[in-house]
C-alpha positions as MATLAB code, in Angstrom:
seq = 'XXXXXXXXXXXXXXXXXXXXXXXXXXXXXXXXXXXXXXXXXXXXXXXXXXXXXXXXXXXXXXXXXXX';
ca = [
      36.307 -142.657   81.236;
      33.688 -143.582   84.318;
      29.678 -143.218   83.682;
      27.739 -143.384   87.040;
      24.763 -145.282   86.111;
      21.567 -146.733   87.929;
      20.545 -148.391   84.290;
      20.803 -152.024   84.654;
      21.096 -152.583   81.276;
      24.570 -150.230   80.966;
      26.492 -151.919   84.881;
      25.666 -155.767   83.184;
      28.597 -157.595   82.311;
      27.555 -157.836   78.469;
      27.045 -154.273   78.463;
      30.130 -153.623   79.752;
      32.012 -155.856   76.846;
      29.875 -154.179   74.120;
      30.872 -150.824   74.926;
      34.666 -151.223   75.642;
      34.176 -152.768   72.111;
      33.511 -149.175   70.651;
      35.519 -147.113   73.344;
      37.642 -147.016   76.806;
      34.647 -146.657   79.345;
      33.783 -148.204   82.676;
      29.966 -148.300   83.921;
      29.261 -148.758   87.408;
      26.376 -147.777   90.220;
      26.678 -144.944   92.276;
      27.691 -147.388   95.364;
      31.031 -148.590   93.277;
      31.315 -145.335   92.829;
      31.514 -144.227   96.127;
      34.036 -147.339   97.203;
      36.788 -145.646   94.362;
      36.567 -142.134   94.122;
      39.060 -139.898   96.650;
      37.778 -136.337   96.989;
      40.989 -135.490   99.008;
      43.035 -136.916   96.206;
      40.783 -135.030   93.635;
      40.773 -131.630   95.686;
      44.297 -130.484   95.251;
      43.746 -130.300   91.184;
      40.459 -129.029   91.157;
      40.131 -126.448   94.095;
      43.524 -126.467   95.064;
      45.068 -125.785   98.424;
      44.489 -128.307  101.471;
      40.881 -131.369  101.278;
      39.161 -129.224  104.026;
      37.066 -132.935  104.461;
      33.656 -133.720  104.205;
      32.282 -132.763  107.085;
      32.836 -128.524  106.653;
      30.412 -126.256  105.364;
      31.168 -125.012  102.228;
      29.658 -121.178  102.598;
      32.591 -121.514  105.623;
      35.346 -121.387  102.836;
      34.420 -118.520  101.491;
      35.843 -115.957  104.258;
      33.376 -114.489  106.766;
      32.518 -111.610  104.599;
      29.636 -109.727  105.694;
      28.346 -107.714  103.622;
];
């Protein structure tokens, strides 16, 4: 399990130890984050179909219905 956290006291080294002590989890800022995580890997499983990429505007999906 990942937690995005900006709480100091949970991304410090000794929090990290005491709370894989109690259960599987990983702790890290936003920015780590952001260095690891794959939307186009993610997409597929989620949304399904083809990662459209980041740059599209998501009412744009959604057809042109009008109406």
């Amino acid at each position: 399990m990942h937690v995005v956290s900006l709480d100091e006291s949970l991304t410090s080294a000794r929090a990290a130890v005491g709370l894989r002590d109690r259960f599987p989890v990983s702790v890290r800022e936003p920015r780590a984050f952001a260095t690891v995580f794959s939307p186009a890997a993610l997409y597929p499983d989620v949304v399904g179909g083809e990662y459209p990429g980041p740059d599209r505007d998501p009412r744009s999906l959604a057809g042109n219905h009008h109406g």
